[in-house]
Each structure stands twice: as C-alpha cells, then as structure tokens.
N, C-alpha and C positions, 0 to 999 in steps of 0.2 A: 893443311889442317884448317877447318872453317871453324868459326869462335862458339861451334855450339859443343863441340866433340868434348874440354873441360869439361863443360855443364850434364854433360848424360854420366859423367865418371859416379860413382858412389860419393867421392866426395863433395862433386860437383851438386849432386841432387841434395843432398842433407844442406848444402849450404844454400842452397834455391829455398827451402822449407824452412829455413832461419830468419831468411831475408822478406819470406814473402809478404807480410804487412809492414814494411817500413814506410815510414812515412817522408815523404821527397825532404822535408827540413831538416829531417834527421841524417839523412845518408852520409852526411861526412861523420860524423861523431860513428857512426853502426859502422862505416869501411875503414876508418881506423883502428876500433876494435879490432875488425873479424882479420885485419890483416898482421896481427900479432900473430896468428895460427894458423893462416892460409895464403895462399900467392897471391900478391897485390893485383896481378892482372885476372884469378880465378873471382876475386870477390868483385872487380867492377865486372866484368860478365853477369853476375850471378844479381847483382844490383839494378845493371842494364835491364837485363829479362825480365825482373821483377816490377819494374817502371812498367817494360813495353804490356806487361801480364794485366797489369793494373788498368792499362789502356785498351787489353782487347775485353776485357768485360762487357761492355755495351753493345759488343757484338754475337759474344760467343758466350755471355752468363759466366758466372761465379764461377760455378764448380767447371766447366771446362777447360778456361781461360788460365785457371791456376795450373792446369796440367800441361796445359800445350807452351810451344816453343815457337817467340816468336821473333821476327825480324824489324826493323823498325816499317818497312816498305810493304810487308807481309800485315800489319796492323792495319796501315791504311787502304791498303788496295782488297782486302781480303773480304768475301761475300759475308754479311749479315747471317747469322744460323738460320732466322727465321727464311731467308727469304732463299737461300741454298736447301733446305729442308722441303719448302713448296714447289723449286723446279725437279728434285730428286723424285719429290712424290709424282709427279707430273709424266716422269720419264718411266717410274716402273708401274704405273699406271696403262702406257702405252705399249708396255710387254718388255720394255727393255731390263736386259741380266746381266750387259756389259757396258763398261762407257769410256772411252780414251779422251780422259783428261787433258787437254791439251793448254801446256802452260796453267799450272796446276795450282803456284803461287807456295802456301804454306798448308796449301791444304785444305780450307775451309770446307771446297767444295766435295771435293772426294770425301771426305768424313760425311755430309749428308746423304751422299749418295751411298756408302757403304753403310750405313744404318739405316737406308731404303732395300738394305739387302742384294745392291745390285755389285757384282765385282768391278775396282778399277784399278784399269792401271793410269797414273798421275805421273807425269811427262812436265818439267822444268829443265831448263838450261844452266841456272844457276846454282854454283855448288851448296851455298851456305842457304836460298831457300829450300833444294831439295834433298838436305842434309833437314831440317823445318819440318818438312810435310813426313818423311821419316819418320820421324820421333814424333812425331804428334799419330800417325797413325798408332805406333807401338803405344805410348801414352794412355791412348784413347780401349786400346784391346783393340785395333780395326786393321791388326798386320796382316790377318789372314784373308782380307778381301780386297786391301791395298796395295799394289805393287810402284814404289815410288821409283823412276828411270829419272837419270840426268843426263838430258839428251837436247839436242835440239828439234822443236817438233816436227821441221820439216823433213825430219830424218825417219823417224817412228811409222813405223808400218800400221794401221788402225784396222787391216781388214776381219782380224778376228776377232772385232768386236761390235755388237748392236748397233751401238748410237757413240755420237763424239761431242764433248763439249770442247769448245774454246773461250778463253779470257784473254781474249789478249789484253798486252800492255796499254795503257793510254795515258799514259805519264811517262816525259822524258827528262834524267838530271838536270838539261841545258834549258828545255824549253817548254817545261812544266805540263799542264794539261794541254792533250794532243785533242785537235777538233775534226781533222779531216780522216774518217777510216783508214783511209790508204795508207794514213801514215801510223796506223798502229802497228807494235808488232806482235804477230805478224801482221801483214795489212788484210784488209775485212775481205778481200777481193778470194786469198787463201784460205781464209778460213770457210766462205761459202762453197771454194771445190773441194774442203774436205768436206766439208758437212753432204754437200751433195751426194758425196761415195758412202756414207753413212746407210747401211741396211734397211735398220727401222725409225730412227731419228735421229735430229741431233738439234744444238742449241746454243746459238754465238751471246757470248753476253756482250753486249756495247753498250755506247755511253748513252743518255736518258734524251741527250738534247741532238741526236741523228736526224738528220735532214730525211725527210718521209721517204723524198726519190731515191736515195741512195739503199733502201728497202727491197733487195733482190723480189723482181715476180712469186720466186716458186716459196717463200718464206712467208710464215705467221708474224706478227711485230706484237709483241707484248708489253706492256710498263708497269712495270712493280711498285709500287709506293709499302712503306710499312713505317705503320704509325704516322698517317699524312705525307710522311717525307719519300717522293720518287728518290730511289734507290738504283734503278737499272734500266735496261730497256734487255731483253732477250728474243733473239730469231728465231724463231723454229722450221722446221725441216721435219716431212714426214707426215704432219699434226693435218693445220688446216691451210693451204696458200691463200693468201690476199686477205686474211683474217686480220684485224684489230682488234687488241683487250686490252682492258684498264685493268689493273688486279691491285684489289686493297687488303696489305694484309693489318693484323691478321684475319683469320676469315679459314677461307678468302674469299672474297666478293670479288665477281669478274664481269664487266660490263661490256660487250660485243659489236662491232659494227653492225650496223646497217642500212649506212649509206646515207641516213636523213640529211638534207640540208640544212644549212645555219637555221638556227629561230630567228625570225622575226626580232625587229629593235623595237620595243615600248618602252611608256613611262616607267620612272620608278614606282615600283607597288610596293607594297608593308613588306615585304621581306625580300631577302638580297640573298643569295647563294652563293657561296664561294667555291666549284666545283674541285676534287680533290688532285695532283698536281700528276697523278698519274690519269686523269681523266684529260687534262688539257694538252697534255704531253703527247697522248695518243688522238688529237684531234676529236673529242667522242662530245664534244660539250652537248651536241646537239642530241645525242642518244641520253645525255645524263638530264636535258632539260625537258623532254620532254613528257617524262610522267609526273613530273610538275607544274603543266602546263604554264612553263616561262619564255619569258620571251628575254634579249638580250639588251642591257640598258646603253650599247653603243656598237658598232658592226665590228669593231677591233678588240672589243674589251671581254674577256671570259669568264663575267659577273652576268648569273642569271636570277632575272628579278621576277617578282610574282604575288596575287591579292593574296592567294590561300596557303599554309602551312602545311606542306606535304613530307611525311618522314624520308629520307632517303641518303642510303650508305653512302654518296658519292660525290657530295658538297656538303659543306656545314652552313647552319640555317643562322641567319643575324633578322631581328625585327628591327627594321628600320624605326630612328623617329624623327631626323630633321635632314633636309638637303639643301647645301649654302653652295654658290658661289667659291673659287676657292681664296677665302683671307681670312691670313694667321691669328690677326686681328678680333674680328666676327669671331672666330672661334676660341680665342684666349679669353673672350670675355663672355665665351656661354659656357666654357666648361668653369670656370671660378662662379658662374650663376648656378650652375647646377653641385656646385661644391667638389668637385672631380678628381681624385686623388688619385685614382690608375688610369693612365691613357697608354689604350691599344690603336697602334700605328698601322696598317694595311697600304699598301698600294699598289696599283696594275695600270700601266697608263701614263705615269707620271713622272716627273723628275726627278723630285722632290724627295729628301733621303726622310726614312723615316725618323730616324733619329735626331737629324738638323729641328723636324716641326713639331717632334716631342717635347725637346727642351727649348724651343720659343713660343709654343702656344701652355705649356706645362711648367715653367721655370720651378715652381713648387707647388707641390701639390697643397689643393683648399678643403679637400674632406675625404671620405671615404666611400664614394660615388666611383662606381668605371662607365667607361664608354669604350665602345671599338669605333676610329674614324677611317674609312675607306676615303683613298689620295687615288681617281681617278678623272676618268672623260664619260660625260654622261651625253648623247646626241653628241659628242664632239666637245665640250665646253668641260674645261677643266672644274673638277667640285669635291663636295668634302660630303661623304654620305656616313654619318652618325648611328650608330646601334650598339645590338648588344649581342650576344649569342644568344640562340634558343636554348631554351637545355630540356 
C-alpha cells in the first residue's frame, strides 16, 4: 500500500478539504484535534499533502495544485505548467496524437499534453509516484486520455505511438544533482535511441547547464526560461537538427541560431544589457546583440553594452551612470552621497558574493534612492558598473 491510497478513501478526501488552508504553525494544535475523529497516521498524510499542495502552487496555480497529489520529490522535480503547456503545444503542432511518457514523475507533463488533446500513456517505475500521476489524472477529468503504467521504461514497448518524451532523473538521494548525462537515469545516451525510434518526434528534457558537445547531431537544443528564470533545456527529434533557441516565456519569444560570431569588445556606452539566461545558456548572445547594435564590454563577459536604447524581449535595459574601479570604499561613499536606500547587487565575472558587498558597502540604508551595481570585468579589470533599469 503506497501513503496516497488513505487519502483517495472518502474519508481521506473530506479530510484533505478540512486541512487544506492550514497554516504550518498551526498544524500541531489542527492534528491534535482532527486526530480525536480520525487515525493519527490518516491525518499526518492528509497534513503532509496539504504542505506539499501548498508548495506545488507556484508551479501548477491555485486551483490545480489544490486537487492534484503530490509527493515530496514529485514537487520538486515536476515540470512548470507553463512551460509543460508550451512543449505539448509544440508537439501537437507537429501532428503529434500519441506521446510515451517516459518516466512521467507525478504527472505534470501528461496532464499538458492530455489537454493538448494528444493521448498518453505515462510510464514510472515508482509505485507511490505512479500511484501520483493516477489520481491527479482522475482529479484533473484527464483518465480518459491518460493511461498511468508502473513499469520500468526500458521495458515499455513505444512503437504505437507518435512521439516519446523522456525526463529522466537528475537527482540522486546520495549524490544530489547529477551533472554528467550519462549518469541520469536513464542515462541521455538511452533516451536518444528511444527518441530516434520515435515516428514523428520526440523531446528529452535535460538539465539547462548541458555541455553544447554532449548535443547529439541529429537534435534541436532548446532553452526555456519563464519569467527570466531558465527552467530546462529540451532535445528535439523530428523538428529541426543543429537548430538552437532561446524561448521566453511567457510568450513565447523564440530567438534562433544563426551562426553569427561574438560581438566585437567596446567601451561602456549609456546602456548595459543583461541578456536573458535562456539567451546565454543557449550561446545566442550574439544573435540577441546584435539588433542592438552592441558590442561586448569584455570577450568572457555576457553583458552587452550600447550609445542607443533599443527595445528587446531578450535582455533587460539598465542606463548606466558611473564606472569605478572596483572599491567597497568609493562606492560606500557614493551611494550614502546619492542617499541610497535599496541596493541591487548583479555580478558576472566576479568573486565577490553579492550579499557580502551589500552589507559592507550598504550597512544601512541613507534614503530612498535605488541603484543596480554590476560586480564585473570590463577589458579584463575588475569594476563596479552603476545604473538603474529602463522601464
């Protein structure tokens, strides 16, 4: 019996919809009560879920998160809606009607894809999350286009279907986040000869910081960012080979290779770029700088600098106004001159913790002034570059 089969009972579910606004300081006093009237181990379950529920919000929104079933490793590892919504569109875009989930987690991703219309079956090895992805399909109304297997994937036959996604794991109990493909499971090496056998496509999701070579020839590299923050990096198969994209959501804004070399290293000009981290991730600085005609303020650094104000999805705009040298010093006594009450910390380049040069150049705040201070290398020479945002 896995700890979720309780919580689907009748009585399990009325006591999940008792629990579900608790407040974490309350929960001793609210599991003493409820355990007057129900089994001490049904009410921490029901408590448990209602934490992890509380926790998948940010990913899955209000109203879903309240209904789905989650596991504590199922929370963290589990796809963003938004950004599971934009490869489902993607996939039934490309004519795909089937997709073999492969290591499927709690579900996240099947649910996008089954309300892209397309049927899956969702393949986990683990009982308690594919006991998860079950009851969040049913939950959700999506039992009739999801078919949840607890299998191992390298066992699951995919031929009768379009396209295959895989997730594998990249997180192990012992040895926390996994950085070499190989060693996920399954390792990335498996997941590209399923994907190859795939009919009309398919789509590895891996980690965001994948060494470029390790990018099979016949795959597309995509990088997802949403809401600034890279979130994934996804293979595709099928789509376009040797293709690089930046994709911001939401949107989506997709920015594309095309081979240009670095920009050119100039001066700092009135405005500095901070190109967006699925832009840098996927090498494209140079495709992102250059309809801004910038150039780069050091050959290592992926800060593009520039005279004119040019709008653009794919870096955020700061007006420069002073460039020092970098001492703590100097700048603890320009921001108490300019009265400087919030300091924004950046760096790329640099040692130096943002936090450490917060509170020694900021000890306390002198007005209600902000600055953003860039902690880089400008031609090579460590420095402190002073602005603000566009807006």
């Amino acid at each position: 019996m896995n700890d979720l089969a309780p919580l689907l009972t009748p009585e399990g579910r009325a006591l999940l919809d008792e629990v579900r606004d608790t407040d974490p300081a309350q929960e001793l006093a609210v599991a003493t009560r409820l355990r007057r009237d129900h089994p001490a181990e049904l009410v921490s379950a029901a408590l448990g879920q209602a934490r992890l529920r509380q926790r998948a919000m940010a990913k899955f929104g209000a109203e879903d998160a309240a209904r789905m079933f989650f596991t504590p490793n199922g929370v963290e590892q589990s796809t963003r809606r938004s950004v599971a919504a934009y490869r489902a569109e993607r996939l039934r875009e490309a004519g795909v009607r089937s997709v073999a989930d492969l290591c499927c987690g709690i579900g996240g991703d099947a649910i996008a894809l089954a309300r892209a219309g397309i049927r899956v079956l969702a393949v986990d090895r683990d009982p308690q999350t594919a006991a998860a992805a079950r009851a969040n399909a049913e939950a959700l109304g999506l039992s009739g286009l999801i078919e949840v297997r607890e299998a191992d994937v390298a066992e699951v036959d995919t031929s009768g279907y379009d396209a295959v996604f895989v997730d594998p794991a990249r997180r192990s109990s012992k040895r926390g986040r996994i950085f070499d493909p190989e060693a996920y499971s399954p390792p990335l090496s498996w997941a590209v000869e399923a994907a190859l056998k795939a009919p009309v496509a398919a789509a590895l999701k891996i980690a965001p910081g994948v060494p470029h070579e390790a990018i099979p020839a016949e795959a597309e590299a995509e990088w997802i960012s949403d809401g600034g923050d890279v979130k994934e990096a996804v293979l595709w198969f099928g789509t376009a080979p040797g293709t690089v994209r930046a994709t911001l959501l939401p949107g989506p804004r997709t920015l594309v290779s095309r081979g240009l070399p670095d920009p050119e290293v100039r001066p700092v000009g009135r405005y500095l770029y901070e190109p967006d981290g699925s832009v840098i991730r996927s090498h494209l600085v140079a495709e992102a700088a250059e309809p801004l005609a910038g150039g780069l303020i050091d050959p290592t650094i992926a800060y593009i600098t520039a005279d004119t104000l040019t709008p653009t999805p794919y870096a955020t705009a700061y007006e420069i106004t002073d460039r020092l040298p970098f001492n703590v010093k100097k700048l603890k006594a320009l921001l108490r001159e300019r009265e400087v009450g919030v300091l924004t910390v950046k760096k790329r380049g640099s040692a130096v913790e943002p936090e450490e040069l917060r509170r020694k150049a900021l000890p306390k705040p002198h007005g209600t002034a902000s600055v953003t201070v860039f902690l880089t290398r400008v031609a090579g020479a460590p420095t402190m570059l002073l602005g603000h945002p566009v807006r």
